[in-house]
C-alpha positions in Angstrom: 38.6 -15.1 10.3 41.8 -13.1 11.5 41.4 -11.8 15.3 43.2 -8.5 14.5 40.8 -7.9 12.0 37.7 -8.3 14.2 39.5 -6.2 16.7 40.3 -3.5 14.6 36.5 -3.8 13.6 35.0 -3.7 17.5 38.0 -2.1 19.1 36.3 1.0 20.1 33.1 -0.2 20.9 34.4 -2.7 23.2 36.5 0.1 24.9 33.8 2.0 25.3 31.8 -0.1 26.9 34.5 -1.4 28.9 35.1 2.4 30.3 37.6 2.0 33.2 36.9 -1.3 34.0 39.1 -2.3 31.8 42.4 -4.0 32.8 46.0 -2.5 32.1 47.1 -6.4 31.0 44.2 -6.3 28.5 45.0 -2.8 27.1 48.3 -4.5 26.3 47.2 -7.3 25.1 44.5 -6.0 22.8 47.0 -3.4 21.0 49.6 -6.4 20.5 46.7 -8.9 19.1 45.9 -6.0 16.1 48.9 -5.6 15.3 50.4 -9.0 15.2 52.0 -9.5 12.1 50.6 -7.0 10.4 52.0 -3.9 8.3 52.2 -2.0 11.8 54.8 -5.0 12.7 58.5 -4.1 13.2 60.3 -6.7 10.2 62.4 -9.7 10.4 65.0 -10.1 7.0 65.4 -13.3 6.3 68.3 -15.1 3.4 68.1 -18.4 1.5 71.1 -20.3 2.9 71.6 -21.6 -0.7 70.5 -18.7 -3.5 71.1 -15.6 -1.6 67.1 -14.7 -1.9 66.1 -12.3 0.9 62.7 -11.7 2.2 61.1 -9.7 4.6 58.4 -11.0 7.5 56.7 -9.4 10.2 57.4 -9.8 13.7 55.0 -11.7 15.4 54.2 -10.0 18.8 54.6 -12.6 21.1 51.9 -12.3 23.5 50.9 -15.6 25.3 47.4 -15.1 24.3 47.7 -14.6 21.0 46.6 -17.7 18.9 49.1 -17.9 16.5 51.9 -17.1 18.2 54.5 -18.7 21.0 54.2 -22.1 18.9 57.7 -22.5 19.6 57.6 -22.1 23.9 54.5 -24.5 23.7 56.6 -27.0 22.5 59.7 -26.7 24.6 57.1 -27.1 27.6 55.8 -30.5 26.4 59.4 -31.8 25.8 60.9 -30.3 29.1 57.3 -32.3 30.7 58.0 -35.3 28.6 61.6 -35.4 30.1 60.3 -35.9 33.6 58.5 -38.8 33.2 58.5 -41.0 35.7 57.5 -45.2 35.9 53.6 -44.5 37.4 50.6 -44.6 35.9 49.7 -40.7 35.7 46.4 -39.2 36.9 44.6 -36.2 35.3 42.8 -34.8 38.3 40.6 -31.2 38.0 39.8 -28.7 40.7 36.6 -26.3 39.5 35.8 -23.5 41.5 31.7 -23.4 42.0 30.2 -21.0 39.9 28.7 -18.4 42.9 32.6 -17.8 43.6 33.8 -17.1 40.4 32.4 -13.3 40.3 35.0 -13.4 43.5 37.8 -14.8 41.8 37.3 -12.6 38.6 37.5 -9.5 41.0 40.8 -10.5 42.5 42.5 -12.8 40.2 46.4 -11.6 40.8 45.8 -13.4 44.5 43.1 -15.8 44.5 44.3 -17.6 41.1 47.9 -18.2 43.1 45.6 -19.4 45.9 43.6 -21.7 43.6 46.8 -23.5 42.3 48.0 -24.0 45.1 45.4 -25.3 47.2 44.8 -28.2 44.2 48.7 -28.7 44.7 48.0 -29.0 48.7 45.3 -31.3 48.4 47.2 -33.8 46.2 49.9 -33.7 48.3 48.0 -33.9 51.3 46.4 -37.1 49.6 49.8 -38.8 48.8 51.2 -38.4 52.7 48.3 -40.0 53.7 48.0 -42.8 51.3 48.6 -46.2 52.8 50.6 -47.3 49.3 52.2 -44.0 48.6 52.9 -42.2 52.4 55.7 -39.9 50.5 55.9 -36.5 48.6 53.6 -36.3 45.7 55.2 -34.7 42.1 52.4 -32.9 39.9 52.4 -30.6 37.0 50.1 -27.9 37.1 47.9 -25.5 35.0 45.3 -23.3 35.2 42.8 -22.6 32.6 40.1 -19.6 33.3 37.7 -20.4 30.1 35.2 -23.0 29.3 35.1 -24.0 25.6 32.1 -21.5 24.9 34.8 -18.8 26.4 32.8 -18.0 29.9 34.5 -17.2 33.1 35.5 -20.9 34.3 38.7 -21.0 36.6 39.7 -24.3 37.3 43.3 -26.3 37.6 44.4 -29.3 35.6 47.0 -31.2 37.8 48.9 -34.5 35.7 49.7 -36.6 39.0 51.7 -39.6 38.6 50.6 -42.2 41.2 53.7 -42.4 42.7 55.5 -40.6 45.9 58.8 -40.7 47.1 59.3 -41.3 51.0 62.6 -39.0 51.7 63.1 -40.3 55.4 63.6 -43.9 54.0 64.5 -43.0 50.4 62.0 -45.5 48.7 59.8 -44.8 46.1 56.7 -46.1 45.9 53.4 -46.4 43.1 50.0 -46.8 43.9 48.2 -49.8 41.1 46.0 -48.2 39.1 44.1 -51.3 37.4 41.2 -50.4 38.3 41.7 -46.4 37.4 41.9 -45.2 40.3 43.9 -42.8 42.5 41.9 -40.8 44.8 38.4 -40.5 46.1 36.9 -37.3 44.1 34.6 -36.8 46.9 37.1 -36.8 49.6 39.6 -34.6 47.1 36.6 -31.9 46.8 36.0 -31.3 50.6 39.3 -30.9 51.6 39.7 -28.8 48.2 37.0 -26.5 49.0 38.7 -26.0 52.5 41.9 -25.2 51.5 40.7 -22.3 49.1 38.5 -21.3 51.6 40.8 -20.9 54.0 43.2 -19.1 50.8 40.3 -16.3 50.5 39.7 -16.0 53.9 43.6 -15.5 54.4 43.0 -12.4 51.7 40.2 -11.0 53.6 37.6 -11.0 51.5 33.9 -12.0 52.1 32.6 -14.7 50.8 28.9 -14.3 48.9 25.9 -16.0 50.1 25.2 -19.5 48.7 28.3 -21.0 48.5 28.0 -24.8 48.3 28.9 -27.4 50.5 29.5 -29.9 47.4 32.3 -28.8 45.0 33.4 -30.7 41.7 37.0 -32.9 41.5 37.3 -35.2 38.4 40.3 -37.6 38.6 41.0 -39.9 35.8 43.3 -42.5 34.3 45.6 -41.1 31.6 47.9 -43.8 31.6 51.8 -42.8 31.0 50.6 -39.1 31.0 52.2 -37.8 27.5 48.5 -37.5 25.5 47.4 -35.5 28.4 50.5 -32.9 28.6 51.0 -32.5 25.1 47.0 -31.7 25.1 47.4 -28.9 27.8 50.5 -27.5 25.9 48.9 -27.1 23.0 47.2 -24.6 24.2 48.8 -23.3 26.7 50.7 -20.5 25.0 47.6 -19.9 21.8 44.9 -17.7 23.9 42.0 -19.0 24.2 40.7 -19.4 20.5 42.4 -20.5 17.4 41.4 -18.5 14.7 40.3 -20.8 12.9 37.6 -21.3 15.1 36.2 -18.3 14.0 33.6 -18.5 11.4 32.0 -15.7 10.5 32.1 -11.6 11.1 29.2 -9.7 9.4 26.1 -7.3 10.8 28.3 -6.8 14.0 27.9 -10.1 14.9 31.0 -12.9 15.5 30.1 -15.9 15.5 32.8 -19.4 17.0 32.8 -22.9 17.0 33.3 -25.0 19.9 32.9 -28.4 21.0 30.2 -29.1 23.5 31.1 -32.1 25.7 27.8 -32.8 26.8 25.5 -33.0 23.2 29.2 -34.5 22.2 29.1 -32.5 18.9 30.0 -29.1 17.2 28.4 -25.9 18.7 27.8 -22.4 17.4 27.7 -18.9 19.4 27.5 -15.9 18.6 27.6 -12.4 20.1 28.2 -9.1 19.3 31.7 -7.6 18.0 32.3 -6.2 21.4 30.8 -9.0 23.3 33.2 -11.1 21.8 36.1 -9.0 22.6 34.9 -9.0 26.1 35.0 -13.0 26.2 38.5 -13.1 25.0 40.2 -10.2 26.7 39.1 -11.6 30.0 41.0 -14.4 29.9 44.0 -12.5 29.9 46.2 -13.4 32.8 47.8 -10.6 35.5 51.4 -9.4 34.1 54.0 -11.8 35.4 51.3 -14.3 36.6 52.9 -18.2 36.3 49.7 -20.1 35.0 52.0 -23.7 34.8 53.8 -24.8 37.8 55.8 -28.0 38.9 55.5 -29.4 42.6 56.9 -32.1 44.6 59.6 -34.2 42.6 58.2 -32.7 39.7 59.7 -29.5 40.3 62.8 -28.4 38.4 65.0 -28.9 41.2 64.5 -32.6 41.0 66.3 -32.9 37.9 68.5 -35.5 39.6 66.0 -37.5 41.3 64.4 -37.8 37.9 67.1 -38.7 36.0 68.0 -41.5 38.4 64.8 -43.2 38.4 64.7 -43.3 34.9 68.1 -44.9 34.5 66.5 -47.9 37.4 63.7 -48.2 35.4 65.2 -48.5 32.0 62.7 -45.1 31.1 63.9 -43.2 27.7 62.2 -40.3 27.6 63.6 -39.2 24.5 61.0 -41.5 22.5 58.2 -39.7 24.1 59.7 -36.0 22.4 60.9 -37.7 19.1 57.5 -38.0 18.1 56.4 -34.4 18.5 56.5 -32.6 15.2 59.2 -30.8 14.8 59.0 -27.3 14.4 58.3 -26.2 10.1 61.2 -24.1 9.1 61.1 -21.2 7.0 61.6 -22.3 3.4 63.1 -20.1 0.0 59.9 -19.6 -2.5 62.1 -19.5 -5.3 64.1 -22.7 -4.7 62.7 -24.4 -1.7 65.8 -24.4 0.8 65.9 -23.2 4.3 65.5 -19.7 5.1 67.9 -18.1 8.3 66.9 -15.0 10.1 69.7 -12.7 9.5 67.9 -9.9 11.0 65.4 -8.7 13.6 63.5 -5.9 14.7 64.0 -3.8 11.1 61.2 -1.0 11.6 58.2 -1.3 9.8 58.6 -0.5 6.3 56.2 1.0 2.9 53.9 -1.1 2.0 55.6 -1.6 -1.4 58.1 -3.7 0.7 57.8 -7.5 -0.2 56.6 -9.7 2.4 56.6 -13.4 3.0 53.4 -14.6 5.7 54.1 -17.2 8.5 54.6 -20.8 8.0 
């Protein structure tokens, strides 16, 4: 089922039942998800390289939570990851915020998302000093995700920490063994966690509600060199949060999604109404200009160096790792198979009588 459809199908209900509650970043992102490559799209032209044979495509729009577009940034972030891997065992550790603050977070996202990042960055790091085998700077990369997999409001931050610090008085670098899958104490990571956004929302004056718990949720496991677990997050760090494929049906006002529920460990089924739907999607729609993937400690782009020069001691390629990604499909001539070259961009949208070619 094709998003743009289902939004030109619910559009105004969902505005008006969103009234003025609705956000200027989903405004914009709702008008460039219906009209994403559609006849409303301004026009690439694009020329066989061998027979001369010319077709015209539509622009995607380029919003990063569309689901079928920005294909081509997610993969320039896994291979730009990939190229700072470092000899550790890597970590994937996740920070949840409890469910009672998450009407909070929802109602001051430009600040508190910032403050949720960082506190998960804070904690590792804080972690890392302390560590009797690592006592150095920690490296992480980090991203936040705001949606569980049945699309409800579920903040939380995926950090991919190598167990490994660098101590810059003494210039060593040191790795923490991880036979036994291990890095940190989850308990110990979720108290002083939960401090550190505390103190983040009490440092933007806002009240917290009643209930809050004293026991808050850190998972921390094994994910061995760390490249499964970043080329997971970057697939879907540019694609919204549902492929369309995902997307089963669309009749009596009702949409209906697949998704995979962790617990029962099988396929699951929701479905809402049109608007409801729209609701659940368009929330997840980050603040303009908000950074949702960040690199900290040697991780961080200035370490480029640092990097580099461990990877030379250790005898690391990371090359390898990127080689296997798929590359990206090129555009190929339907009348004798060659590759096709953009020769032209942003052409305005044209009659409908004007042939054009979908996306590969």
């Amino acid at each position: 089922m094709i998003l743009s459809t289902i939004i030109a199908t619910f559009e105004a209900d969902y505005l008006a039942q969103a009234g003025e509650a609705i956000l200027p970043s989903q405004l914009n992102a709702l008008h460039a998800l219906k009209n994403c490559r559609t006849s409303a799209s301004p026009l690439m032209r694009a020329q066989c390289e061998d027979c001369g044979h010319a077709e015209f495509i539509p622009h995607s729009c380029g919003h990063r939570a569309c689901p079928h577009c920005q294909h081509h940034e997610s993969q320039q972030w896994i291979e730009r990851q990939l190229a700072k891997q470092v000899p550790a065992t890597y970590f994937l550790v996740t920070f949840t915020v409890p469910e009672v603050l998450r009407p909070l977070v929802w109602s001051n996202q430009q600040g508190l998302y910032d403050h949720l990042i960082r506190a998960s960055w804070e904690t590792v790091r804080t972690f890392a000093h302390n560590e009797k085998a690592l006592q150095g700077e920690a490296g992480a990369i980090a991203v936040l995700h705001t949606h569980s997999r049945r699309l409800d409001f579920h903040p939380h931050v995926h950090l991919v920490v190598p167990a490994a610090a660098i101590d810059p008085n003494k210039k060593l670098w040191r790795t923490k063994s991880a036979k036994r899958g291990y890095l940190f104490n989850h308990k110990a990571l979720a108290k002083v966690f939960r401090a550190k956004l505390l103190e983040g929302i009490a440092a933007e004056g806002l009240t917290l509600p009643a209930g809050v718990p004293s026991t808050w949720v850190v998972d921390c496991k094994n994910v061995g060199r760390g490249e499964k677990a970043l080329v997971y997050l970057g697939r879907y760090l540019y694609r919204g949060v549902i492929q369309e494929k995902d997307i089963v049906a669309c009749e009596n006002g009702q949409v209906t999604f697949r998704y995979h529920d962790a617990k029962r460990k099988r396929v699951a089924y929701r479905t809402l109404p049109g608007a409801r739907f729209l609701a659940l999607v368009l929330q997840h729609v980050l603040p303009k200009g908000f950074r949702r993937t960040r690199n900290d400690g040697f991780l961080h782009s200035n370490s480029k160096r640092l990097i580099a020069l461990l990877q030379w001691l250790f005898g690391l390629d990371p090359k390898r790792l990127i080689a296997q990604l798929k590359p990206r499909p090129r555009l190929t001539c339907p009348c004798c198979g060659a590759a096709m070259e953009i020769v032209q961009t942003r052409i305005p949208p044209q009659p409908l009588s004007v042939p054009t070619v979908p996306p590969s």
